[in-house]
N, C-alpha and C positions, 0 to 999 in steps of 0.2 A: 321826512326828518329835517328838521331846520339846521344849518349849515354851523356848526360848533367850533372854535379854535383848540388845536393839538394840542394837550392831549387832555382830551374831559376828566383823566382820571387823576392827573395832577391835580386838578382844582379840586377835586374831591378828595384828593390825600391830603390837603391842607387843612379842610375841613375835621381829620380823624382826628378825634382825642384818642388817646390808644390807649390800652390800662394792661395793667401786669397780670400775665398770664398762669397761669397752678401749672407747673412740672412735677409730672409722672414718670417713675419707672417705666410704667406702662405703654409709656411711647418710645417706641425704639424704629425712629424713623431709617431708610435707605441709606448705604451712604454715598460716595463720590463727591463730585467739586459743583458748586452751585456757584454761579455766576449772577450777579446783582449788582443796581447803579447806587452810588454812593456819594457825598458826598467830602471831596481827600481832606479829612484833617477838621471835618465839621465843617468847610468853608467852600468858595470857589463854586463851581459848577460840577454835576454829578457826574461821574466818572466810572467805569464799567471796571469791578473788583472781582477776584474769585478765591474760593475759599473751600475747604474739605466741608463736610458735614460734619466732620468731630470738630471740626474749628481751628484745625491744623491747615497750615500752607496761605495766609489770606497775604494776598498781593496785587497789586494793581494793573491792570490792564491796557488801558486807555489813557492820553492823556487829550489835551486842546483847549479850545476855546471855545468848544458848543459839547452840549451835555451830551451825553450816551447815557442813553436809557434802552431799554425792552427786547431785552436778550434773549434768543433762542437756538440752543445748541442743534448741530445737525445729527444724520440719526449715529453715525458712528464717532459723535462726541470729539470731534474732530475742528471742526469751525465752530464759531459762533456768529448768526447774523444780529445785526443793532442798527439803531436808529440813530443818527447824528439832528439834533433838532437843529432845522433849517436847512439842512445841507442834503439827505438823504438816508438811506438804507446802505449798509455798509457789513462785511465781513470780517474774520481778525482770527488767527490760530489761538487753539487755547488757551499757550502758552504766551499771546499777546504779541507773537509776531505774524508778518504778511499781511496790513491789513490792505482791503480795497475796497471801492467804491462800486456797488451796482447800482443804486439809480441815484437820480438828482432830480429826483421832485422833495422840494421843499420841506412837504408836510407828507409827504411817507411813513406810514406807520404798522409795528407790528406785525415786522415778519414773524414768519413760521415755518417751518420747515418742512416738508412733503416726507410720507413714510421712509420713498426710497430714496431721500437726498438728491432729488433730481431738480427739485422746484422748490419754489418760494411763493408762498400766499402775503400777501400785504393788503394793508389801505391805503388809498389815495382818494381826496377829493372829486367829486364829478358830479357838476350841476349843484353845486351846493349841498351835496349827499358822500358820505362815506362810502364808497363801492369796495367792492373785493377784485384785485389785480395778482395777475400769476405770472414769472416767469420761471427762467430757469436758476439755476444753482450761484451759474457764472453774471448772472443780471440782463442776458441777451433774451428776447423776444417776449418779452413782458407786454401784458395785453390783460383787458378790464374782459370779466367775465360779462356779459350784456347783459342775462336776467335775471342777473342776482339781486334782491334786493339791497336798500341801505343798510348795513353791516356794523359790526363792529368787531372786535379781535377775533382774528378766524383760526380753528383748529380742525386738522387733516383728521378725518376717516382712517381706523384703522388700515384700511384698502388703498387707500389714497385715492380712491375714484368719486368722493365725494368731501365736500368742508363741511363745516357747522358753524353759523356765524349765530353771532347773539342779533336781532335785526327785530324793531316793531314789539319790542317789549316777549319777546320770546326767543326759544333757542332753534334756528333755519336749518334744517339740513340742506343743502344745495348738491347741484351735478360741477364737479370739479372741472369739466370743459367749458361749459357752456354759461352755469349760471342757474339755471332751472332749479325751482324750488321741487324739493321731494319729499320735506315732511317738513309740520309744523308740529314740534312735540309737549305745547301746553305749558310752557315754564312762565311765568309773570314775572318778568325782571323792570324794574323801574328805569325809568330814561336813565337817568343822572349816570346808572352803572353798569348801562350794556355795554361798555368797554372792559368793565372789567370782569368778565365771564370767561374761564377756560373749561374748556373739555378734557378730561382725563385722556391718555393717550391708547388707554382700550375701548374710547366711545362709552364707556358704562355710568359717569357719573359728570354734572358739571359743577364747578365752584362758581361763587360768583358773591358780588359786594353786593348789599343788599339797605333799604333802612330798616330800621327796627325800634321797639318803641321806646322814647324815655327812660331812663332810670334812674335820672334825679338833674337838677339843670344846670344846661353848658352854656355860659354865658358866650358870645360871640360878640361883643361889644354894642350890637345892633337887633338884640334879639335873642331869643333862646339856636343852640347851635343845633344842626341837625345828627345824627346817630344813628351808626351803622353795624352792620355787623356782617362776617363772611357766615354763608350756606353752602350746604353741598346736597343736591339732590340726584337720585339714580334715573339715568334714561335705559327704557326710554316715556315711562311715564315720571317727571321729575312734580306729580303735587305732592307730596310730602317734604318737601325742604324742611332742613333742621342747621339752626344757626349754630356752631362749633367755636367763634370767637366773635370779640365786638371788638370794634373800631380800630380794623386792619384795612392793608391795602390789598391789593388781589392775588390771588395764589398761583405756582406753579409744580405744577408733578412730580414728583420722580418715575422714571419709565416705566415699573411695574406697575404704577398706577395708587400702591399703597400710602403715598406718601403727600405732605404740601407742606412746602414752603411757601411764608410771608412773611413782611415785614410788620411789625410791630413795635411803638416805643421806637423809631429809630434804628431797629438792632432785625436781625434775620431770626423766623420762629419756626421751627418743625414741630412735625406733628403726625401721627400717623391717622387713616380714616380709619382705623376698629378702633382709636383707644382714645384717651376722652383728656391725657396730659400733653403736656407740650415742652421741647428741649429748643432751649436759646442757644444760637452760634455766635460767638463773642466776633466783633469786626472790629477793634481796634479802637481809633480813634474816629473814624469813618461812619458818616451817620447815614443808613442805609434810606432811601426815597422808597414810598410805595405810589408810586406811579403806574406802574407796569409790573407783571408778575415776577420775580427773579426765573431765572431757565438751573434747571437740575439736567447733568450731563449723563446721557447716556451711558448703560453698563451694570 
């Protein structure tokens, strides 16, 4: 895989035309507090906000001078880890106190958190390839799985004894010590959005951004634009994908697994996987980035 600057899926959310979504009764997503990067006030650099699922409580997080993006709450909804572009992988209580630093590479990207809250999956750079690195909770003994292939956002095994990384245009299950590939499960995800593939947090379904074709032209000053849309298909054989919205950025779970949040339009979209409407969570003045999935807090 040719060596890409952080994060591919930035460049691709800029790309999104996003269109307005049909709200159902029908959707009566999870609720609790959903954490997402945003931009304070429409301006400035994105900045990590958090907000109920009714739309109740949104408040800001994070502030600084380098963006905070790609949130992922730990399992007792307790911390959140994020990414400071340029600076690191970084932690913060959920009420936006305590924050710290676990590592200081650079281009660190997209933690995740381990079932039992012991560990931390991420990427980093190695040889001009995306690898998958693990440490622990506190940032201490962080170490590149060796036979993992190039990767992109990694998501823990129910078990926690193995990841699933999106890697080589499909979805990798790997050996969470080691690296070791243990199934290749048939998914055809295009270069541009292996980034932006998550695993449901019971292994049974992944999301992911997707193209899709045409449906009438998006000028891009230089050409027609390209056009996306998010899918969800079930593993562990995922060929039936079935595209649920167009031109979103990547989704994140809620912990039973029934649920996804994206961003869309700027603004935060739920949605649940049986029903076929979608409920908008108002953010203010704050225009939500689809960069990175938003994280849904355990509970």
């Amino acid at each position: 895989m040719a060596r890409r600057r952080w994060p591919i899926v930035g460049a691709l959310a800029l790309a999104l035309v996003a269109l307005v979504q049909p709200v159902s009764r029908a959707a009566t997503p999870s609720g609790g507090v959903i954490v997402f990067s945003a931009y304070p006030n429409g301006a400035g650099v994105p900045q990590l906000f958090h907000v109920q699922a009714d739309g109740q409580g949104l408040a800001q997080l994070t502030m600084g001078r380098r963006a905070a993006t790609s949130p992922d709450f730990s399992p007792d909804g307790k911390r959140i880890a994020f990414v400071r572009l340029g600076s690191g992988i970084y932690s913060i209580a959920q009420d936006g106190t305590g924050t710290g630093r676990l590592t200081s590479g650079r281009r660190d990207s997209y933690p995740v958190w381990s079932p039992d809250g012991k560990r931390i999956a991420f990427l980093r750079p190695y040889r001009a390839e995306w690898r998958v690195y693990v440490m622990s909770s506190t940032g201490e003994g962080e170490r590149r799985l060796p036979q993992a292939p190039a990767a992109g956002r990694p998501s823990w095994a129910p078990n926690g004894k193995a990841i699933l990384i999106p890697s080589a245009g499909d979805i990798v299950r790997i050996d969470a010590r080691s690296g070791k590939v243990l199934k290749y499960y048939g998914l055809r995800l295009d270069l541009l959005s292996s980034h932006a593939a998550t695993v449901s947090p019971g292994g049974q379904m992944v999301s992911y951004v997707g193209p899709r074709n045409p449906t009438g032209p998006e000028d891009c000053g230089e050409g027609p634009c390209p056009q996306f849309g998010l899918y969800l298909a079930r593993l562990p054989k995922p060929h039936r994908a079935r595209r649920i919205a167009n031109d979103t950025g990547p989704a994140g779970w809620s912990r039973d697994g029934r649920s996804l949040v994206y961003v869309a339009r700027g603004a935060l979209t739920l949605r649940t996987v049986a029903a076929t409407g979608t409920t908008s969570v108002a953010t203010g003045p704050h225009v939500a980035t689809g960069d990175a999935p938003p994280a849904w807090q355990p509970g």
